[in-house]
C-alpha positions as CSV (number, residue, x, y, z in Angstrom):
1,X,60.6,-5.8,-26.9
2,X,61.0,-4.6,-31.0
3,X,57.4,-4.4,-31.7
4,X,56.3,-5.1,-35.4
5,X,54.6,-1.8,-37.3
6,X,51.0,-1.6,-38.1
7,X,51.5,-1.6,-41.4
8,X,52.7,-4.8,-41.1
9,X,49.7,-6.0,-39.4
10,X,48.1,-7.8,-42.4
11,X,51.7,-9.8,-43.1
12,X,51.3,-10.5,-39.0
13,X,47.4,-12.1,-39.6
14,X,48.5,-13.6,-42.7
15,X,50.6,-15.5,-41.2
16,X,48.5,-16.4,-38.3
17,X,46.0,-17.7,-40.5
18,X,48.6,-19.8,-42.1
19,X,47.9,-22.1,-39.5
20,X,44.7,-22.8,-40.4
21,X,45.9,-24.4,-44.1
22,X,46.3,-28.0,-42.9
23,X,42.4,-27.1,-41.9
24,X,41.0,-26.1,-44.8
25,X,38.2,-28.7,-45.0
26,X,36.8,-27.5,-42.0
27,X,37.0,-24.2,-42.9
28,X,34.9,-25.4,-46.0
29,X,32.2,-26.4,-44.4
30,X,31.8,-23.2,-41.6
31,X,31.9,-20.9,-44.9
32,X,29.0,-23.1,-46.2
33,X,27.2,-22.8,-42.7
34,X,27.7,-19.0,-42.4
35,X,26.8,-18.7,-46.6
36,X,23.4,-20.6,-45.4
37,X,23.0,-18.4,-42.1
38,X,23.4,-15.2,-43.6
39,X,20.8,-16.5,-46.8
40,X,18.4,-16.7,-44.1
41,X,18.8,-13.1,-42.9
42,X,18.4,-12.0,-46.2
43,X,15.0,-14.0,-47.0
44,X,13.8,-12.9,-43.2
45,X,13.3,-9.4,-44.5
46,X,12.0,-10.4,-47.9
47,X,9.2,-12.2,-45.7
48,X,8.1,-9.1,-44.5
49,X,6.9,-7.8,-47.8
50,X,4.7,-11.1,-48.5
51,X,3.4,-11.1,-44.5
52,X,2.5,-7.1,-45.4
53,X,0.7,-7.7,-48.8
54,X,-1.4,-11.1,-47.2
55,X,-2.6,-8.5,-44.2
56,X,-3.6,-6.0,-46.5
57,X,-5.2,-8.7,-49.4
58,X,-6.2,-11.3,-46.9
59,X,-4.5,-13.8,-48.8
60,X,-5.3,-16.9,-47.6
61,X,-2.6,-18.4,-49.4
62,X,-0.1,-16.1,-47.9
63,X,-1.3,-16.2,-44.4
64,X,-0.3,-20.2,-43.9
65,X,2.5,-19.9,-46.0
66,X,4.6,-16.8,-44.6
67,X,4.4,-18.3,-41.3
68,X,5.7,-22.0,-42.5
69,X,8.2,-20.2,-44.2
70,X,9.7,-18.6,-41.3
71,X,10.2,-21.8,-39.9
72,X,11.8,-23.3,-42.4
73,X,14.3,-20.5,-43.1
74,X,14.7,-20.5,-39.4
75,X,15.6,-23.8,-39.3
76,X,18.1,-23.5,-42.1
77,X,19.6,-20.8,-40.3
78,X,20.0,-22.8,-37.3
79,X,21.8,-25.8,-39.6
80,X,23.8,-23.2,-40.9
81,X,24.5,-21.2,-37.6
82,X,25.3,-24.9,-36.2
83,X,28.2,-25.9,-38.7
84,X,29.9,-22.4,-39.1
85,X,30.3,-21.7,-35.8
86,X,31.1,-25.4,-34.7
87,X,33.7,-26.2,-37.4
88,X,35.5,-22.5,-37.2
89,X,36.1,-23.3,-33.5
90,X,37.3,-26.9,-34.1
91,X,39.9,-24.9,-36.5
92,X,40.7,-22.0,-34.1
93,X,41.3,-24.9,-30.9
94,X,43.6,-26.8,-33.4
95,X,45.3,-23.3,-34.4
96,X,46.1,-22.6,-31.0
97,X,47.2,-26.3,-30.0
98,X,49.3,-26.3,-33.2
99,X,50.9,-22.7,-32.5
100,X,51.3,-23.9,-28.8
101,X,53.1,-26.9,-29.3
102,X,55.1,-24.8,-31.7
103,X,56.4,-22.0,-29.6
104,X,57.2,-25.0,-26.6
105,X,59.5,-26.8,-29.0
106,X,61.4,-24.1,-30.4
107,X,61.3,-22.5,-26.9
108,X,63.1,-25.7,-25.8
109,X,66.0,-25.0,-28.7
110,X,67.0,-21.6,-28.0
111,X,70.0,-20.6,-26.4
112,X,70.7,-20.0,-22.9
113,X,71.0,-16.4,-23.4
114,X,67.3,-16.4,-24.1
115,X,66.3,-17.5,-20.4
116,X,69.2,-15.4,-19.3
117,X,67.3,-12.3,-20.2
118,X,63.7,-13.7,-19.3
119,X,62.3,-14.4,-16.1
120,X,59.9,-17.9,-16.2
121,X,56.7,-15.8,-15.6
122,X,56.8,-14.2,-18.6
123,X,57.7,-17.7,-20.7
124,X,54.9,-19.4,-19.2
125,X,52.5,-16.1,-19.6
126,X,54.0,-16.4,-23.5
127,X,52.4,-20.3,-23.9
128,X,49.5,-20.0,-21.9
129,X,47.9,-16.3,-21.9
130,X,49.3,-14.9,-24.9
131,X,48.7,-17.8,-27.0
132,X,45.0,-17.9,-25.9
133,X,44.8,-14.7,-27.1
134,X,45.2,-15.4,-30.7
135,X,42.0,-17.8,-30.0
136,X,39.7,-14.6,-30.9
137,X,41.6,-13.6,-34.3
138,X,41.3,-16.9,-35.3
139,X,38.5,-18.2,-33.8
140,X,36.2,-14.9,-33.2
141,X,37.4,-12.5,-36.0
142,X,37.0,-15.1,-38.8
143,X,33.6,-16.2,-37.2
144,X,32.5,-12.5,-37.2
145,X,34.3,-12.3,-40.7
146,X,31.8,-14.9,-42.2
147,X,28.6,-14.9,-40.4
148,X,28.1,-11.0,-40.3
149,X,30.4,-10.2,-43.3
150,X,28.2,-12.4,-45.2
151,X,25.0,-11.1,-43.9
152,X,25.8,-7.5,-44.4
153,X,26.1,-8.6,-47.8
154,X,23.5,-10.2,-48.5
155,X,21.3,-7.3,-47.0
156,X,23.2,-4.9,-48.9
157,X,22.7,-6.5,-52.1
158,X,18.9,-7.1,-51.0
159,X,19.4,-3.0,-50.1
160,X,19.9,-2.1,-53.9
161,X,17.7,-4.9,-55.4
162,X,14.8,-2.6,-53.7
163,X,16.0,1.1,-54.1
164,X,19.5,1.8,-54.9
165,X,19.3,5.4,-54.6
166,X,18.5,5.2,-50.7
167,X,20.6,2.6,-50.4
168,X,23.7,4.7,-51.2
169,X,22.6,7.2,-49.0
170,X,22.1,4.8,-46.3
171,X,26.3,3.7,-46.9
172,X,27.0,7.3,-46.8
173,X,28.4,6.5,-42.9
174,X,30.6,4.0,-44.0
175,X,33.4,6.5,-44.1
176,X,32.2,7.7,-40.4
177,X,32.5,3.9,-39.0
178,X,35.6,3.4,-40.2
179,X,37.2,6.7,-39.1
180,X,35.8,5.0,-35.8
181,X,37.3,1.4,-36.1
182,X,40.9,2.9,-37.3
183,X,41.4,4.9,-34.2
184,X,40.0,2.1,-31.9
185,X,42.4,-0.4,-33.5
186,X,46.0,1.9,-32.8
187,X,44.2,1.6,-29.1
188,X,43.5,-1.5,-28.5
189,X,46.7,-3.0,-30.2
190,X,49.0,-1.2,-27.8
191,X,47.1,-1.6,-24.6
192,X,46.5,-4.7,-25.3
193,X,50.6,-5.2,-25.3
194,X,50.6,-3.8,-22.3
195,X,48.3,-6.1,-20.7
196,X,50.2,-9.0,-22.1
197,X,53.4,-7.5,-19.8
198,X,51.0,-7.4,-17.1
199,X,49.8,-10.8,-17.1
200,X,53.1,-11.6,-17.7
201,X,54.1,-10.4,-14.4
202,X,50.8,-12.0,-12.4
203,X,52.6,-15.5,-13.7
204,X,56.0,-14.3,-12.9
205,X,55.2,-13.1,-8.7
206,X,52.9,-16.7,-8.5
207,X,55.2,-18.9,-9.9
208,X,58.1,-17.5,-7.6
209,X,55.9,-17.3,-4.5
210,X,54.3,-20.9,-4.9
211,X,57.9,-22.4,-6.0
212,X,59.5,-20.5,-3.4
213,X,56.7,-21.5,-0.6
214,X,58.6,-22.7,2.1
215,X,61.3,-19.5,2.3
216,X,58.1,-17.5,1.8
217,X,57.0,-18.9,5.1
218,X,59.8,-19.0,6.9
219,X,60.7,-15.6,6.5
220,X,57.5,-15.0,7.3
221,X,56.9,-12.7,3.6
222,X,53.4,-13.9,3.1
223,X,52.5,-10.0,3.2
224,X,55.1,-9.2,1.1
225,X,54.3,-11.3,-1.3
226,X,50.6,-10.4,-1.2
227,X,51.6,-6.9,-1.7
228,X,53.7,-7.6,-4.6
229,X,50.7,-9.5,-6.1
230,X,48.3,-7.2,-5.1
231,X,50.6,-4.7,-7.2
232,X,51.0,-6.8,-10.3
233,X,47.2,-7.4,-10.2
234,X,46.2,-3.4,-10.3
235,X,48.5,-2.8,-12.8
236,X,46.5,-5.4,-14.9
237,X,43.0,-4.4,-12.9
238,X,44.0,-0.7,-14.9
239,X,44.3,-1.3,-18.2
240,X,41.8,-3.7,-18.6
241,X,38.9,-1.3,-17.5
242,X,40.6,1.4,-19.8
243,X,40.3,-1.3,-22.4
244,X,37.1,-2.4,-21.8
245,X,35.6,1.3,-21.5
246,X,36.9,1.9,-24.3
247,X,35.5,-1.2,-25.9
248,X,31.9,-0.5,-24.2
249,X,31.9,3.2,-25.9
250,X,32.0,2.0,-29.3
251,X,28.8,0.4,-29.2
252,X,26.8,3.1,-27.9
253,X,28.5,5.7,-30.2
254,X,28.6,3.0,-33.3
255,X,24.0,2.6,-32.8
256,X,24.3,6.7,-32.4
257,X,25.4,6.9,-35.6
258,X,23.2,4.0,-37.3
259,X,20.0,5.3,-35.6
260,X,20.6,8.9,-36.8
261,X,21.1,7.2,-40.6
262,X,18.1,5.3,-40.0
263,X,16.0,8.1,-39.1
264,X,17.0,10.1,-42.4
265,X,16.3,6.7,-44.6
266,X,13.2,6.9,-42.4
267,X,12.0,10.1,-43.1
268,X,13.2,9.9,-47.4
269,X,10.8,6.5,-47.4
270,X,7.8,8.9,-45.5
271,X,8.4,11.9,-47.7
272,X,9.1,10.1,-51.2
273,X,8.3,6.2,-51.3
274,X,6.4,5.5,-54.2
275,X,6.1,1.3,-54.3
276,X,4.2,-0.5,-51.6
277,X,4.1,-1.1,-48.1
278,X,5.4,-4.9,-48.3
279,X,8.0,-3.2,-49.9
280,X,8.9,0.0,-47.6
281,X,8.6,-2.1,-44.7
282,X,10.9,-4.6,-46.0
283,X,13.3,-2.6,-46.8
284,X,13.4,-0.8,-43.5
285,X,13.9,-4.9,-41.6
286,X,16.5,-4.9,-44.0
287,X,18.2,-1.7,-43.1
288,X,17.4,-2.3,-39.3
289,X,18.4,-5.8,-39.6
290,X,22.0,-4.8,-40.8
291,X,22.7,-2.7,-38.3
292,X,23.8,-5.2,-36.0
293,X,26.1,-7.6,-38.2
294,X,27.3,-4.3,-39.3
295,X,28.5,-3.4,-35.9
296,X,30.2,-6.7,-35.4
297,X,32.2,-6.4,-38.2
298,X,33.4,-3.0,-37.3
299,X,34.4,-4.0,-34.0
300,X,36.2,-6.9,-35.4
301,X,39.3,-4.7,-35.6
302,X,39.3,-4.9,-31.2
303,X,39.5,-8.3,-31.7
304,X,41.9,-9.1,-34.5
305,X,44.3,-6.6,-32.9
306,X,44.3,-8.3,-29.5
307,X,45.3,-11.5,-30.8
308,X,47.8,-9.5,-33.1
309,X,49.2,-8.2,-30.1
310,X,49.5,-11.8,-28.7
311,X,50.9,-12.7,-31.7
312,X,53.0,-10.7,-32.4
313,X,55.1,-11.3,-29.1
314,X,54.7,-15.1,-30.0
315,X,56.2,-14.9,-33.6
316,X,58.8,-12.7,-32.2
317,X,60.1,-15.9,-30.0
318,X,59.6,-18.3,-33.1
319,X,61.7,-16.2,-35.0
320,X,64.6,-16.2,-32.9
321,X,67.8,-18.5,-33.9
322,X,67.9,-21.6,-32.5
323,X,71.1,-22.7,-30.8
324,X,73.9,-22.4,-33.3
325,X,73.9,-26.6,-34.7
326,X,74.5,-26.3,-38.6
327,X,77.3,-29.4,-38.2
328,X,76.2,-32.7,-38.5
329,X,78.8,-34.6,-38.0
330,X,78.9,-37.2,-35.1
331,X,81.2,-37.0,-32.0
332,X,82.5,-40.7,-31.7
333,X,84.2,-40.4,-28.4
334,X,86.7,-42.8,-28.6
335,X,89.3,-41.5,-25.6
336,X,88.1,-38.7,-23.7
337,X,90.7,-36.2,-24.2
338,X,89.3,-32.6,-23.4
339,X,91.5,-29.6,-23.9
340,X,91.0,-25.9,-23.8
341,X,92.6,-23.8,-25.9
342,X,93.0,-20.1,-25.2
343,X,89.6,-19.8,-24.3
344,X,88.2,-16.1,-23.6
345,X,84.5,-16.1,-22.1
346,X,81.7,-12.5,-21.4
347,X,78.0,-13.2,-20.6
348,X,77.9,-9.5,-21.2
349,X,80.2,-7.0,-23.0
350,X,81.3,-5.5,-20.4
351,X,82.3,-8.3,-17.8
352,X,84.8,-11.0,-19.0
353,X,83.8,-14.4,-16.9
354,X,86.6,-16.5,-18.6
355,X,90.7,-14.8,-19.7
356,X,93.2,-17.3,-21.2
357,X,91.9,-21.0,-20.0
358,X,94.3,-23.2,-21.2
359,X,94.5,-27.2,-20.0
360,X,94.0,-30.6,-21.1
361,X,92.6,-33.5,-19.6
362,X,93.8,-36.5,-20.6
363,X,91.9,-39.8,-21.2
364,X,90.5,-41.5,-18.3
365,X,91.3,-38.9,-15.8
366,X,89.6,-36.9,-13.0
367,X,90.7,-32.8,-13.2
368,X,88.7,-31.2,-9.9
369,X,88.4,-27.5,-10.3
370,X,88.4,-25.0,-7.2
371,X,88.1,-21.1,-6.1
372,X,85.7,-19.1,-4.7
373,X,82.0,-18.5,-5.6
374,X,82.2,-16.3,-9.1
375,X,85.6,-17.9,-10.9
376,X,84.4,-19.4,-13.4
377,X,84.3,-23.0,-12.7
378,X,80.8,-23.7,-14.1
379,X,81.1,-21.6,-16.6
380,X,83.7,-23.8,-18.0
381,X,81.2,-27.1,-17.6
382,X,78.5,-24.6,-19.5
383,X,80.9,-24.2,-22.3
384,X,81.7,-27.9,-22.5
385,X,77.9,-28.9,-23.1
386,X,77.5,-25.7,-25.2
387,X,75.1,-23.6,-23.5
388,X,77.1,-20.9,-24.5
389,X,79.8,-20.6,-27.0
390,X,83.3,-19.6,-26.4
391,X,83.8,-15.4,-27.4
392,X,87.8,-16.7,-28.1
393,X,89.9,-19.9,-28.3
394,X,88.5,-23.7,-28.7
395,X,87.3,-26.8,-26.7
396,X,88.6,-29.9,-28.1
397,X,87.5,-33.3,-27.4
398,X,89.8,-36.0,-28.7
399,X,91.4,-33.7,-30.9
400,X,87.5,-32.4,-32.3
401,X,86.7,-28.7,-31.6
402,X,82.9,-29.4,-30.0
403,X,81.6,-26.5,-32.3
404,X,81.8,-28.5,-35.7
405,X,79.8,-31.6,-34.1
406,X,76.2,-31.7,-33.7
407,X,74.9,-30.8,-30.5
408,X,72.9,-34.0,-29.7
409,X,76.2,-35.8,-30.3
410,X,78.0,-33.5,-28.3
411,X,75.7,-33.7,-25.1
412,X,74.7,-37.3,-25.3
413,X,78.6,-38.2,-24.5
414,X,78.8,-36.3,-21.7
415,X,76.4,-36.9,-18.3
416,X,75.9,-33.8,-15.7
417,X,75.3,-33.5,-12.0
418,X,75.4,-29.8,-10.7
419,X,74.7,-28.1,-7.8
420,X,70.8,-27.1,-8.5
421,X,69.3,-30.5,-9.2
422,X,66.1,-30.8,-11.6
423,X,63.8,-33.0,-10.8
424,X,60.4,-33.6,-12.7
425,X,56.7,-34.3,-11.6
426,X,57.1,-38.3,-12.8
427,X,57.7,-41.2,-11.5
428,X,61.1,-42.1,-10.1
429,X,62.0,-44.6,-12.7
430,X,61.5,-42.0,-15.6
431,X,63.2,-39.9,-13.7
432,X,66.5,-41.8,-13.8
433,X,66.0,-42.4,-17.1
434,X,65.1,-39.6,-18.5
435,X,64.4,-38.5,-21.7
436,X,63.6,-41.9,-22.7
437,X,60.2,-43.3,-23.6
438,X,58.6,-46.1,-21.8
439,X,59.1,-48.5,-24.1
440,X,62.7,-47.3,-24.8
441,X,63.9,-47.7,-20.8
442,X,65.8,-50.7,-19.2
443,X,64.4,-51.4,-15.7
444,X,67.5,-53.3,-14.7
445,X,69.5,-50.4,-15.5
446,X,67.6,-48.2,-13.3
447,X,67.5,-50.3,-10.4
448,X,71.8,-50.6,-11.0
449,X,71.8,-47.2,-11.3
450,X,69.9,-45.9,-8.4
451,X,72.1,-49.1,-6.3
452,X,75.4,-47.6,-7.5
453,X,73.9,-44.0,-6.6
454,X,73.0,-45.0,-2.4
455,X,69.6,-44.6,-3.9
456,X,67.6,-47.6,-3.9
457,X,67.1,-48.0,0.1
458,X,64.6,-44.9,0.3
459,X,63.0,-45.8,-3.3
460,X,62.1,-48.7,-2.4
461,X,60.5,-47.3,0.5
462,X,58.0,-45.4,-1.1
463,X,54.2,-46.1,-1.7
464,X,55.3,-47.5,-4.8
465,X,58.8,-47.7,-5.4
466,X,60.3,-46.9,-8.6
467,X,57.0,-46.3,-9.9
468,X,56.0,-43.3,-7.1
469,X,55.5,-39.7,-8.5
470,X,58.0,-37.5,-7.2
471,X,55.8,-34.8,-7.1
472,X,57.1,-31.0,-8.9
473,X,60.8,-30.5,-8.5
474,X,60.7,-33.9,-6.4
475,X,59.5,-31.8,-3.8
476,X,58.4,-35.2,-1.6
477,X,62.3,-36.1,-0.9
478,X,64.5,-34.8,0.7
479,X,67.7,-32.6,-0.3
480,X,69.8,-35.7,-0.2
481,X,67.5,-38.1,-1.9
482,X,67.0,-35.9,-4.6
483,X,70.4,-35.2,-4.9
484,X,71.3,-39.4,-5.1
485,X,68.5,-39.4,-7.7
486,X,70.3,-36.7,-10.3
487,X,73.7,-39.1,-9.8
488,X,71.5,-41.7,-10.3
489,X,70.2,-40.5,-13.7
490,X,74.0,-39.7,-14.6
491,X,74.7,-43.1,-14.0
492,X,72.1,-44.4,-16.2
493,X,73.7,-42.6,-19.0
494,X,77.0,-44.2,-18.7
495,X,78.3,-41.6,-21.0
496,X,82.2,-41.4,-21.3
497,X,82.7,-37.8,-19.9
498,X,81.4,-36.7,-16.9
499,X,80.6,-34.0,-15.2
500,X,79.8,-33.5,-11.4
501,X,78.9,-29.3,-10.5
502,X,79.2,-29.9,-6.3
503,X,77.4,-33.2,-7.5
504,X,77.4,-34.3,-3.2
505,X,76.6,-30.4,-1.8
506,X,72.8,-31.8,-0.8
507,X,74.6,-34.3,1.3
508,X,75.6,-35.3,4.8
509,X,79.0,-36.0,5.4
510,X,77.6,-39.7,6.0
511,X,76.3,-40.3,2.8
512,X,78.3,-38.4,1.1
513,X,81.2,-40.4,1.7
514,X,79.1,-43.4,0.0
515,X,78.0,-41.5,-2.8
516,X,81.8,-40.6,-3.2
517,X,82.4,-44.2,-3.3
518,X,79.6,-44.6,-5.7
519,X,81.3,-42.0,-7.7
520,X,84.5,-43.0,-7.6
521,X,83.5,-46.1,-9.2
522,X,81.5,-44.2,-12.0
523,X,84.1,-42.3,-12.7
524,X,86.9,-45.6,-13.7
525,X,87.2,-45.2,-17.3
526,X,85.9,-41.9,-17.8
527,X,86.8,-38.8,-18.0
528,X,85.5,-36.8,-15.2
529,X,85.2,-33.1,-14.2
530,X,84.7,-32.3,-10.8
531,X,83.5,-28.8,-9.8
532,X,84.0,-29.3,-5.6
533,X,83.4,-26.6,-2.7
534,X,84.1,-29.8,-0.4
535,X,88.2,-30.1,-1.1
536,X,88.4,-33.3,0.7
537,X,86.2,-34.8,-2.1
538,X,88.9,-34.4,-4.6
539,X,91.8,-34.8,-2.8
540,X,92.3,-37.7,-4.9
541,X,91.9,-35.9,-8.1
542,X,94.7,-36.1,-11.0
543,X,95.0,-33.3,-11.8
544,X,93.5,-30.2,-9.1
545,X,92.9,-26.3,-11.0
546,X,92.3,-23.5,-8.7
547,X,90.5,-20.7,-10.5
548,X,90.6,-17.1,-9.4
549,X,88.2,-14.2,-11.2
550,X,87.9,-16.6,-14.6
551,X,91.7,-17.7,-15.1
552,X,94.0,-20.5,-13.4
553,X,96.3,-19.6,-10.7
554,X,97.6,-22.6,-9.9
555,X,97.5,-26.2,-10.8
556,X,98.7,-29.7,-9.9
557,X,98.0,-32.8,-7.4
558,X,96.7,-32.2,-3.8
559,X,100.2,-32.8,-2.3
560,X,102.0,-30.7,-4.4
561,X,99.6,-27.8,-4.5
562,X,99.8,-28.0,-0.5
563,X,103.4,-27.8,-0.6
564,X,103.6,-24.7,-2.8
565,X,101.8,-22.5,0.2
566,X,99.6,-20.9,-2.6
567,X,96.1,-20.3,-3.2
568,X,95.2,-23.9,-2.9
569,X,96.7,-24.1,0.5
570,X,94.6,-21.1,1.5
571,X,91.4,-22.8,0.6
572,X,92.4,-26.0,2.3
573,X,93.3,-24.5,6.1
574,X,90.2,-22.5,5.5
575,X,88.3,-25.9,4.8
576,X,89.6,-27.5,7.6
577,X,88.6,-24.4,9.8
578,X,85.0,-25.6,9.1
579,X,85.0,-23.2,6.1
580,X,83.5,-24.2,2.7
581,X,86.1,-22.9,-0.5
582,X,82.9,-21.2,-1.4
């Protein structure tokens, strides 16, 4: 991945922190609470002095006073301690939920070359461990920002109230701690990349393994997989301990370098004070007191550039175009007609999927294409829905080239089925009507729907009929009912084109003759694409294309393409062999 330069960094936090605008209110009243905890601090050291000069006066006055004033201030720090750090993480939980939700959408509009070149472990690593990430440079940094930036402030001014002389020999390691921070922050900000790709391939090995649990076990690769984990996870295991040593060594080295400061501003107040004890010894809480705050602000660089790194990666995906829609205009499917004109297809520049596809469909019919695994048959269906755009020629439907309509249009006139069905962790109903809100679906529908699609027998068999969660990927049903349940949801759609990608391949020759019934009847009035490794399912077809290595070979009914002794032929004695065409 491009990775953005450091000197960018500020533009990068910037913009991270742009998120936190619709919470400015919040943010409000955390810089209050921090302004309040920080005042305390300050008046903690002054406190000293008086509790110094009423032991050596015997102050009455003082003695019952110094004490009640502790408590008070502590007690404003506490109300102040309470709202900054509550309300800056209410902000930095709604940041995250905000930049979440965000990256998911847009996620959702990108083009298919995008998953393509990802594998899911890293997308899901992306919304759920990188995006966490940025929790601490919103959440932790600006927390640290306030509440210790402000309290080094206030003890610094307090600093040179009392001697201003010392007090600028005291800063003189300023330019030591940040010589300190800067190299720790070109550090952290890379390995903490690195760990991102890590974790990123932890998600990838589970989500394979657990998806993929029943090959796992009955290839008997429980080991394997373990060992691939195991590797993933040491990977990770490595350069989190070189981050966190790295982390851990700044602290000892940063109080080195305090204590050594201290010691001098020690030894100065020894050799040269000249006002009083309240006053020495308050100034030394002071200076001892700012050590601390002072340290977490210089080691608010390791946290700022972690959730830089996470950002970074994030903003990088957010950035990316969306799936090429600039047209607005409506497909009003009036026909069906689809033609292809010329149409040249790569996935990659150096492999060409699709040469010279040139045929028409007309209105109403049903055009089955065939060949062998790798010609290009759903590649056309891809470029019918748009996944992918065509590198030459044009896809017309009724006489409109698909790529000046919108693509919502586009897609919601034409209904799929392919080979891999998709099934989602919801109830059977919203499966079949998917994409719809509750309120929005038509229960009658369904239940027609899932009738037409063979479906209804088993659904109404389960605990609770159309109402029963499927479980992920629908993994309680079988092959063939999940396959009647993706027809099912095409059905609902009742869009004028469809298309069926080896829509019965889940199927027993049983059912799948009643499903081709099913389908037959779906298809009256529409126009219909059928992608087929079973020839006798489209025997009846219009119009039959036989594709070889992405262009047409041959084309025309069953009975004709028979009688020409070509490629089709082939296919069809190999089919009846007991041979799939695939």
């Amino acid at each position: 991945m491009p990775t953005i330069p450091a000197d960018n960094s500020w533009q990068l936090y910037r913009r991270l922190l742009g998120y936190t605008r619709p919470y400015a209110r919040l943010l409000i009243i955390s810089f209050l609470g921090f302004l309040l905890y920080a005042g305390m601090e300050t008046l903690m050291a002054q406190l000293m002095k008086y509790f110094v000069d009423g032991l050596e006066s015997r102050d009455k006055q003082l003695m019952w006073m110094v004490p009640l004033a502790i408590v008070a201030a502590r007690f404003v720090h506490g109300v102040g301690s309470y709202f900054g750090n509550y309300y800056i993480a209410r902000v930095g939980i709604q940041v995250v939920n905000d930049l979440r939700r965000d990256l998911f959408k847009h996620l959702l509009h990108l083009p298919s070359r995008y998953y393509d070149s990802q594998n899911s472990g890293e997308i899901i690593s992306l919304i759920t461990y990188n995006v966490a990430q940025v929790t601490g440079s919103v959440t932790k940094a600006v927390q640290v920002g306030l509440r210790d930036g402000f309290t080094v402030l206030g003890l610094f001014v307090y600093l040179i109230w009392v001697d201003w002389k010392l007090t600028c020999i005291f800063v003189a390691i300023a330019p030591v701690l940040g010589l300190l921070a800067s190299s720790a922050s070109r550090y952290f900000r890379k390995l903490s990349l690195r760990m991102q790709v890590s974790m990123g391939g932890i998600t990838h090995i589970t989500n394979e393994a657990i998806s993929g649990y029943r090959l796992v076990k009955s290839f008997n690769g429980q080991e394997y997989e373990a060992a691939r984990f195991d590797k993933a996870c040491e990977e990770n295991n490595r350069l989190s301990k070189k981050y966190e040593r790295i982390a851990a060594l700044q602290g000892p080295i940063f109080h080195l370098v305090i204590a050594v400061n201290l010691s001098i501003i020690l030894f100065l107040i020894m050799t040269f004070w000249q006002q009083d004890t309240g006053t020495a010894v308050a100034y030394l809480t002071a200076a001892a007191m700012i050590a601390k705050p002072l340290r977490q602000v210089a080691t608010i660089n390791e946290t700022i550039q972690k959730g830089l790194s996470a950002a970074e990666t994030i903003f990088e995906v957010i950035d990316m175009h969306s799936e090429q829609d600039e047209h607005r205009a409506q497909l009003q499917v009036q026909k069906g007609a689809i033609e292809f004109r010329a149409v040249n297809f790569s996935y990659t520049e150096h492999k060409q999927a699709l040469r010279n596809i040139n045929f028409t469909v007309q209105p109403g019919q049903t055009v089955a294409l065939v060949g062998r695994s790798g010609s290009g048959k759903s590649t056309l269906s891809h470029l019918l829905l748009r996944l992918y755009t065509t590198t030459d020629g044009s896809i017309l439907i009724d006489n409109t080239p698909i790529n000046t309509v919108s693509l919502h249009s586009l897609r919601h006139n034409i209904a799929l089925v392919n080979q891999h069905t998709v099934l989602f962790n919801d109830t059977v109903a919203r499966n079949i009507a998917y994409g719809l809100d509750d309120k929005d679906i038509d229960f009658a529908r369904v239940q027609r729907a899932a009738q037409l699609a063979q479906a209804e027998e088993f659904i109404l068999a389960l605990p609770d009929g159309f109402n029963t969660l499927i479980g992920e990927d629908g993994d309680r049903l079988s092959g063939g009912q999940r396959q009647r349940l993706a027809i099912a949801r095409a059905i609902y759609k009742d869009a004028p084109i469809l298309i069926l990608d080896e829509a019965t391949s889940a199927l027993d020759n049983e059912a799948e003759k009643a499903i081709q019934i099913a389908l037959d009847a779906l298809a009256q009035d529409r126009t219909t694409i059928v992608i087929a490794h079973r020839l006798s399912t489209i025997e009846a077809a219009d119009v039959i294309i036989v594709m070889e290595q992405g262009a047409i070979i041959e084309t025309g009914t069953h009975t004709e393409l028979l009688a020409a002794n070509g490629a089709y032929a082939n296919l069809h004695r190999t089919a009846v062999n007991g041979v799939t065409a695939e």
